[in-house]
C-alpha positions in Angstrom: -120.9 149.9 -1.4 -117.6 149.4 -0.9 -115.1 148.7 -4.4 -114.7 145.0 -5.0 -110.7 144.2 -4.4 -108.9 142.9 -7.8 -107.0 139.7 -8.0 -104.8 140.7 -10.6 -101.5 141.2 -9.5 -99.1 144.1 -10.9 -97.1 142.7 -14.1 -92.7 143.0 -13.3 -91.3 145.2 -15.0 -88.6 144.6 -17.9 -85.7 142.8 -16.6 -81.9 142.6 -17.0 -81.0 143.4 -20.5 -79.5 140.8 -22.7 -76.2 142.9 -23.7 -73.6 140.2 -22.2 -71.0 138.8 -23.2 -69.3 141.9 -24.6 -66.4 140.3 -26.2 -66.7 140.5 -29.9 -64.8 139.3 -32.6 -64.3 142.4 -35.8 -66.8 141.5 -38.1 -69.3 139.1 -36.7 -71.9 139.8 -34.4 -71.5 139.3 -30.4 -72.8 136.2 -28.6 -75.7 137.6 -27.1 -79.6 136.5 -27.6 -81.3 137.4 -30.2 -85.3 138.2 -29.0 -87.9 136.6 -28.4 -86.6 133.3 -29.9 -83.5 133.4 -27.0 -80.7 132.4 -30.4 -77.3 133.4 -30.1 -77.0 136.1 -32.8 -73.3 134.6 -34.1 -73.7 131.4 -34.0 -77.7 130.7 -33.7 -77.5 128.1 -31.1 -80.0 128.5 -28.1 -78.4 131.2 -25.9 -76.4 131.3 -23.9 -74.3 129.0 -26.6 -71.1 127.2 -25.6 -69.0 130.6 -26.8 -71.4 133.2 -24.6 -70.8 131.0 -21.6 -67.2 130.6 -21.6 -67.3 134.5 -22.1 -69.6 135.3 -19.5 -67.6 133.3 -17.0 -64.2 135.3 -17.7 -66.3 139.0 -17.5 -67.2 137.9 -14.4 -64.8 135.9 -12.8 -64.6 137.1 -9.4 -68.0 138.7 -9.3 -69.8 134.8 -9.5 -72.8 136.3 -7.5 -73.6 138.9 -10.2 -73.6 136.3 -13.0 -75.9 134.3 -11.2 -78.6 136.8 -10.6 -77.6 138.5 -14.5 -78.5 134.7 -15.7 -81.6 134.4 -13.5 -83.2 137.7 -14.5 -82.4 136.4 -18.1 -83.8 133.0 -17.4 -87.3 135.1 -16.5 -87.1 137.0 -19.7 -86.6 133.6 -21.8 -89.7 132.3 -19.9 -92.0 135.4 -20.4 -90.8 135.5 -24.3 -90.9 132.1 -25.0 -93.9 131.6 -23.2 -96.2 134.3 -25.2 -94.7 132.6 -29.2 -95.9 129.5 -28.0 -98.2 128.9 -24.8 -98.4 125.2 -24.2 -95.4 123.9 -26.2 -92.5 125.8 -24.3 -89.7 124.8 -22.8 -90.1 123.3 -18.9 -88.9 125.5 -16.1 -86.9 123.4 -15.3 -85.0 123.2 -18.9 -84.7 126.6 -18.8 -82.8 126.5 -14.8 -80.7 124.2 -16.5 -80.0 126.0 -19.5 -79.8 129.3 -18.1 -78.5 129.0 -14.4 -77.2 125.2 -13.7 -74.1 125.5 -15.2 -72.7 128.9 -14.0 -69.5 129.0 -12.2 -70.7 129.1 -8.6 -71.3 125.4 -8.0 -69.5 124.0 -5.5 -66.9 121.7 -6.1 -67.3 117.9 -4.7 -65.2 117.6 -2.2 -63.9 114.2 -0.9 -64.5 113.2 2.8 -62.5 113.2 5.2 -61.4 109.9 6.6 
């Protein structure tokens, strides 16, 4: 008799780790999250506040590619955490795109057409 095959796929591995921005003011603590809620540990907004994204955009200005992935291996982390406090009253994926990817600086800008 042969084994039966399993459905269950492998489970990823830990992703990127939330130690970004690394600006920090003497004193207080840095703009990073604070786990498994996804706060900011200096001001306690959801993370990445207003503060952590200005900062991530000037550590990697120039290197816009690396903050996107950096923000999209956070964005899975958020889910996976969030997900496991609270299984059916998480935030939508698509919340968490916008919150965690949208507004990096790699957008395009609109560009008029040309008459």
């Amino acid at each position: 008799m042969r084994p039966l095959l399993s459905t269950r796929l492998p489970q990823p591995g830990p992703g990127p780790r939330p130690g970004r921005p690394r600006h920090r003011i003497e004193g207080r603590p840095p703009h990073t999250p604070l786990r498994p809620h996804w706060g900011c540990r200096s001001c306690g907004q959801p993370w990445p506040c207003a503060t952590a994204r200005l900062l991530l955009k000037a550590e990697y200005e120039g290197a816009q590619q690396s903050l996107s992935i950096y923000l999209a291996g956070l964005m899975y982390e958020a889910m996976r955490d969030l997900y496991h406090l609270d299984p059916r009253g998480g935030p939508s994926p698509r919340a968490m795109f916008d919150r965690f990817v949208a507004w990096g600086p790699y957008r395009r800008p609109l560009v008029e057409p040309v008459p």
